[in-house]
PARO-719754 format. One record per residue: residue in three letters; x, y, z of N, C-alpha, C in turn. Coordinates in steps of 0.2 Angstrom, whole numbers, padded with zeros to 4 digits, always signed. Layout:
ALAXYZXYZXYZ...
This chain:
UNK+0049+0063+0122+0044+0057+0123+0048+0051+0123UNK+0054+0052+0119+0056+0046+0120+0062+0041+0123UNK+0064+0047+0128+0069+0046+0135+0062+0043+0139UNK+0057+0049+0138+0053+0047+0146+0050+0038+0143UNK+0048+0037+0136+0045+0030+0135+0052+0025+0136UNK+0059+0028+0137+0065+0022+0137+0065+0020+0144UNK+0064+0026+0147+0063+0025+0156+0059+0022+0160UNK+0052+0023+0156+0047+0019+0157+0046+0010+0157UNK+0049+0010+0151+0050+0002+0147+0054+0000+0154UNK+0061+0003+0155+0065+0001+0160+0062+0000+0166UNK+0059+0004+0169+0053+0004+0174+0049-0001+0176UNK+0045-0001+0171+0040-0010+0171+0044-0016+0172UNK+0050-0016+0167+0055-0020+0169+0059-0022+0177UNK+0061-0019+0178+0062-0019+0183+0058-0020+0189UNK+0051-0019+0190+0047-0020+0195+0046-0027+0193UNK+0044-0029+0190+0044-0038+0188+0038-0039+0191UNK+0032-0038+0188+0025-0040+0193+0022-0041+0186UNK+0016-0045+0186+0014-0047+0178+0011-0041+0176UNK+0009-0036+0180+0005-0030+0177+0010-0026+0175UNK+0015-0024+0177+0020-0020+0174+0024-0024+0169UNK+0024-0030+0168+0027-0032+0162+0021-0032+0158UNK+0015-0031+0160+0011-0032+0152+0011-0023+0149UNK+0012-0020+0155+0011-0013+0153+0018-0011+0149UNK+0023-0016+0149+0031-0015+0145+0029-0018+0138UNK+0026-0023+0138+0023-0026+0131+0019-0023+0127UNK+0013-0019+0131+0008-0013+0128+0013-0009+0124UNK+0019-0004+0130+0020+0001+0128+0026+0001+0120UNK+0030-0004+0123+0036-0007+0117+0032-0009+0110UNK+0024-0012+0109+0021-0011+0104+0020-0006+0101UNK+0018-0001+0107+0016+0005+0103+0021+0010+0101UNK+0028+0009+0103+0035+0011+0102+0034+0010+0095UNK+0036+0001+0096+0039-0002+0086+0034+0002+0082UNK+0029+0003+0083+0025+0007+0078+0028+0016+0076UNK+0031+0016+0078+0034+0024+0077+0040+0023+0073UNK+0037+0025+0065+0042+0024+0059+0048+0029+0061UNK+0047+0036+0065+0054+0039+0065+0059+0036+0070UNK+0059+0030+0074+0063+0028+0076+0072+0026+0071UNK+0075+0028+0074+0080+0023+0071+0081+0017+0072UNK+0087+0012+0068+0088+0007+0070+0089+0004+0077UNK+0095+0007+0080+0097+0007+0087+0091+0004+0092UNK+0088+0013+0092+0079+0012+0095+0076+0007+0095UNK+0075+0005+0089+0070-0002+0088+0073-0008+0091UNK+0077-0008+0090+0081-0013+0094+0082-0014+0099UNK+0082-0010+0104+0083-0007+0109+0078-0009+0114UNK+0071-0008+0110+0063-0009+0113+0060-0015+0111UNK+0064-0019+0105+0063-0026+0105+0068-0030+0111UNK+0073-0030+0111+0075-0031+0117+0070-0032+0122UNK+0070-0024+0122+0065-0024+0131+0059-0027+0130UNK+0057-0029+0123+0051-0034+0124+0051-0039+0124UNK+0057-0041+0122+0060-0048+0123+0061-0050+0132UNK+0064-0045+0134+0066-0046+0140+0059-0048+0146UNK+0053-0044+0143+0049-0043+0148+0044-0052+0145UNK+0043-0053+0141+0041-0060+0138+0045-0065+0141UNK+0052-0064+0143+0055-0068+0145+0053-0070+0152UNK+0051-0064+0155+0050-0064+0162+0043-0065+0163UNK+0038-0065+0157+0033-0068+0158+0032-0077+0158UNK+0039-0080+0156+0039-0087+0156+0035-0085+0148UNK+0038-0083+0143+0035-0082+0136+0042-0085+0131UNK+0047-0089+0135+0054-0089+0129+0054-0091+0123UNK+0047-0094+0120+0047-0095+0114+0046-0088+0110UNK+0041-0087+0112+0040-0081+0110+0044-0073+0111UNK+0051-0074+0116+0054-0069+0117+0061-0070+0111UNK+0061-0077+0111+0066-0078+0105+0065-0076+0098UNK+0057-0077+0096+0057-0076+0089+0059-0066+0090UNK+0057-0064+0096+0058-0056+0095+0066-0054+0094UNK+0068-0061+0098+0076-0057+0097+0078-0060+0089UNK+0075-0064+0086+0077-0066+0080+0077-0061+0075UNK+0072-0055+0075+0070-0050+0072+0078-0046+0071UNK+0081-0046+0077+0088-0041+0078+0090-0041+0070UNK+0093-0034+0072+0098-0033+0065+0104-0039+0063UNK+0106-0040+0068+0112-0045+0065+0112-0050+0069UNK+0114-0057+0069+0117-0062+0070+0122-0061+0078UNK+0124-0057+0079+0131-0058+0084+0127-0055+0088UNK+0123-0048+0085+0118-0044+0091+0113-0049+0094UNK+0110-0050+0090+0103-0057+0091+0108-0061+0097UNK+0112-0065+0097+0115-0069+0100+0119-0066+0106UNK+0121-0061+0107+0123-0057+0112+0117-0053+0116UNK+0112-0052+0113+0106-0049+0117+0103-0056+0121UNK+0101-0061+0116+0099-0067+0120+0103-0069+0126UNK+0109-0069+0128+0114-0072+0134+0113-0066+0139UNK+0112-0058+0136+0109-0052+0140+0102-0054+0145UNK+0097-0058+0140+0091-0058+0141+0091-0066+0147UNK+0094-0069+0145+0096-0078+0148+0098-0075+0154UNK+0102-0070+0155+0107-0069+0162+0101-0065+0167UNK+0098-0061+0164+0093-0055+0166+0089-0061+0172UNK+0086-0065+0166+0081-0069+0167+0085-0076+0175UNK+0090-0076+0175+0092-0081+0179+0094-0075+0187UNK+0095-0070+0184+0098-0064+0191+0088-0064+0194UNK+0083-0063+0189+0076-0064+0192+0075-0068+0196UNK+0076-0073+0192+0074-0079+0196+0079-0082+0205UNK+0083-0079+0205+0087-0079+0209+0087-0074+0215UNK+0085-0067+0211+0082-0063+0217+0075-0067+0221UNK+0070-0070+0216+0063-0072+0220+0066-0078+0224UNK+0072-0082+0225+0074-0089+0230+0078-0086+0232UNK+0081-0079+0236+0085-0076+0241+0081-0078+0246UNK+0077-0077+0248+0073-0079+0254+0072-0086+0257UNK+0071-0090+0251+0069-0096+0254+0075-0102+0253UNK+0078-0099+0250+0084-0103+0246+0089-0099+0243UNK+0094-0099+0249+0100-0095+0246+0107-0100+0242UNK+0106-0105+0245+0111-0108+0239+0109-0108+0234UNK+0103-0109+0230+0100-0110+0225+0100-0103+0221UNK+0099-0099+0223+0100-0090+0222+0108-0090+0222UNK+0112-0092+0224+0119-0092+0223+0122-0094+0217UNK+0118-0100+0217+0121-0106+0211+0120-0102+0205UNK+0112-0095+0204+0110-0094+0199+0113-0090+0199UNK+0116-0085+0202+0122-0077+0200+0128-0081+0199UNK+0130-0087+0202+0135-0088+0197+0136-0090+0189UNK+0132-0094+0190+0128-0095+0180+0128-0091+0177UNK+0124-0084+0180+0122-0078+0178+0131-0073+0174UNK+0134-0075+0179+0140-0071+0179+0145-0073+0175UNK+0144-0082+0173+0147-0085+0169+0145-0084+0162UNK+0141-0085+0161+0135-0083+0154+0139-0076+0152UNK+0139-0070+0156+0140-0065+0154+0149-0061+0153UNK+0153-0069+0155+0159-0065+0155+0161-0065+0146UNK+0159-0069+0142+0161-0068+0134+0159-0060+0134UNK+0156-0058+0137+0151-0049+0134+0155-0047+0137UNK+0161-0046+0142+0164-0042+0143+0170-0040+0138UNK+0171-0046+0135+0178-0044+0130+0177-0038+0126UNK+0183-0034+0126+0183-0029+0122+0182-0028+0115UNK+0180-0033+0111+0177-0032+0106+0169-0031+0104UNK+0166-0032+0109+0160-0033+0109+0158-0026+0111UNK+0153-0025+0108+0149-0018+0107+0148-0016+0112UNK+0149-0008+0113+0149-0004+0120+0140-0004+0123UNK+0137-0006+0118+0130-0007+0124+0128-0013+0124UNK+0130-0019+0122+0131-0024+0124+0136-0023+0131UNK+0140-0023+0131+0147-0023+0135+0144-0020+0143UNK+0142-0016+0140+0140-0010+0147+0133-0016+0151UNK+0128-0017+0146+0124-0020+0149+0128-0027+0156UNK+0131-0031+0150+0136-0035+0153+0138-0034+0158UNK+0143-0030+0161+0148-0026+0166+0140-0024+0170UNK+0139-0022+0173+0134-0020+0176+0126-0026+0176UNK+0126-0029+0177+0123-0037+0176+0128-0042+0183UNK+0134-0038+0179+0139-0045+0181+0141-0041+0189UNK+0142-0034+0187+0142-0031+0197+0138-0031+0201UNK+0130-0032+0196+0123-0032+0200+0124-0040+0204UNK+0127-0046+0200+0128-0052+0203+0135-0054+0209UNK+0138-0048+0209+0145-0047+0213+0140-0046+0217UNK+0137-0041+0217+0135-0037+0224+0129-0042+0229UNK+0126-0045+0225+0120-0050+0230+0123-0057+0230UNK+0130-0059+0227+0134-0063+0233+0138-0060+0236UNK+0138-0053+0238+0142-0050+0244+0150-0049+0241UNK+0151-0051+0235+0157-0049+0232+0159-0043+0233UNK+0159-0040+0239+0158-0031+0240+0165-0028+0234UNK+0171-0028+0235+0177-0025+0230+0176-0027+0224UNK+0175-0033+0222+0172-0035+0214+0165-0031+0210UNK+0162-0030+0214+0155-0027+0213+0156-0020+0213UNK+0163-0017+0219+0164-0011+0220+0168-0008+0211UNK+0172-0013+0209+0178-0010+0205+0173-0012+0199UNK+0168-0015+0195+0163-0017+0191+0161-0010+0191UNK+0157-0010+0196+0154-0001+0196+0158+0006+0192UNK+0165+0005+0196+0169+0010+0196+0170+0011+0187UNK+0172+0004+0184+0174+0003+0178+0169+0006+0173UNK+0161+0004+0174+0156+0006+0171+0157+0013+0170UNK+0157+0016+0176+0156+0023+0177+0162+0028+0173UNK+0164+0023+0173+0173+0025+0167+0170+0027+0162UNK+0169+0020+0161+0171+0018+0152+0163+0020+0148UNK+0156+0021+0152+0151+0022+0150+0146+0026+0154UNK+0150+0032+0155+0146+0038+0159+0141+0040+0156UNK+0139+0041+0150+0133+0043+0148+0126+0038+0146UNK+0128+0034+0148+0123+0029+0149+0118+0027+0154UNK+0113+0020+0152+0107+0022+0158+0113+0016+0163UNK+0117+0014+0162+0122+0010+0165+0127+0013+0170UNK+0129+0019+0167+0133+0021+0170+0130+0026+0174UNK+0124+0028+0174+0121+0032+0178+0116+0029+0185UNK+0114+0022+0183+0113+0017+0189+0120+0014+0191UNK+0127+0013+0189+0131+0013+0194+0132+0015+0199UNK+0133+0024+0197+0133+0027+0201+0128+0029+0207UNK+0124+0027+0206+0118+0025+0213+0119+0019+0215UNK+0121+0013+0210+0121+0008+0214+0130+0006+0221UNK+0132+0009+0218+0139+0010+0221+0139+0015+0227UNK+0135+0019+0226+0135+0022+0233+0129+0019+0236UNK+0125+0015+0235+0120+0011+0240+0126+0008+0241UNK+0129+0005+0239+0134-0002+0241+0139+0002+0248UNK+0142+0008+0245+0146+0009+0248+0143+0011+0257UNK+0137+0014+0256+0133+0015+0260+0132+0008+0264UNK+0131+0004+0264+0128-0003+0266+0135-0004+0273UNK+0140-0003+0266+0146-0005+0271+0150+0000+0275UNK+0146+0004+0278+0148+0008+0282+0153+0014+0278UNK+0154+0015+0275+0160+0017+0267+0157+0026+0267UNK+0154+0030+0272+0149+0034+0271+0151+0040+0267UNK+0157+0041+0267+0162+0048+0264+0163+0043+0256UNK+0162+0039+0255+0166+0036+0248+0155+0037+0245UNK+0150+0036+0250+0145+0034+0247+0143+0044+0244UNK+0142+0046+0248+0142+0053+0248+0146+0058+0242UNK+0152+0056+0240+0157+0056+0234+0154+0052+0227UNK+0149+0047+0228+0147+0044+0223+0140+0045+0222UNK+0136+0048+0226+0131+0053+0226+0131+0060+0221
């Protein structure tokens, strides 16, 4: 139940429509309510509550959720996760109509997120991070940056939901660019 509710949280997330983000807020309330979680957990689905308030234009309110966080360094490094998330949105919906302006914002995004690459910082911070930062590689066409991002994830964090959407996101890339024996090997 609680892979399929972690996939799900991610799900709503990802679709970015107001009804799947209310249905991530429904669901991550009724997660937090589940005294056997451990810490991790909880965290984990305040986060994505955070995340989805933010993408409801809710920052007041997605801050006081990240305030809740166990620590201080975590709180403030999920916040830059959630700031970067929330600027890569908003930059996919002005691809269309505004593409310098959707530039301007994956840079930001990218900038914001290079302190969370440092090797001291927590491996699911970190991963988030590196994968955010190849996701903003790859929709400025940075195709070799985006490609070795991926690759790295795929390394250092194979058992993750990161390093599992690398490996799809890498071989759509590699696909895209004609790369068809390198996309099929990463399949």
């Amino acid at each position: 139940r609680r892979e399929i509710s972690a996939l799900l949280l991610g799900s709503y997330l990802e679709e970015q429509s107001d009804e799947s983000l209310k249905k991530c807020l429904q669901l991550a309330e009724e997660l937090l309510k589940d005294e056997s979680l451990d810490d991790d957990e909880q965290e984990l689905i305040r986060i994505q509550y955070a995340q989805a308030l933010q993408l409801l234009d809710r920052t007041e309110d997605a801050e006081k959720v990240l305030a809740q966080s166990e620590s201080k360094t975590t709180s403030t490094q999920q916040s830059t996760l959630l700031k970067a998330r929330s600027l890569m949105a908003n930059a996919d919906k002005l691809r269309k109509r505004d593409d310098k302006a959707a530039t301007a914002k994956y840079l930001e995004a990218q900038q914001m997120l290079a302190p969370l690459l440092a090797p001291l910082v927590k491996d699911r911070v970190a991963s988030q991070a590196n994968f955010l930062t190849a996701r903003c590689a790859a929709r400025l066409r940075n195709d070799e940056s985006a490609i070795n991002y991926f690759q790295q994830i795929i390394r250092k964090y194979p058992n993750t939901h990161e390093g599992l959407a690398s490996l799809i996101e890498l071989a759509d890339l590699f696909r895209r660019l004609g790369r068809n024996e390198e996309a099929v090997a990463s399949y």
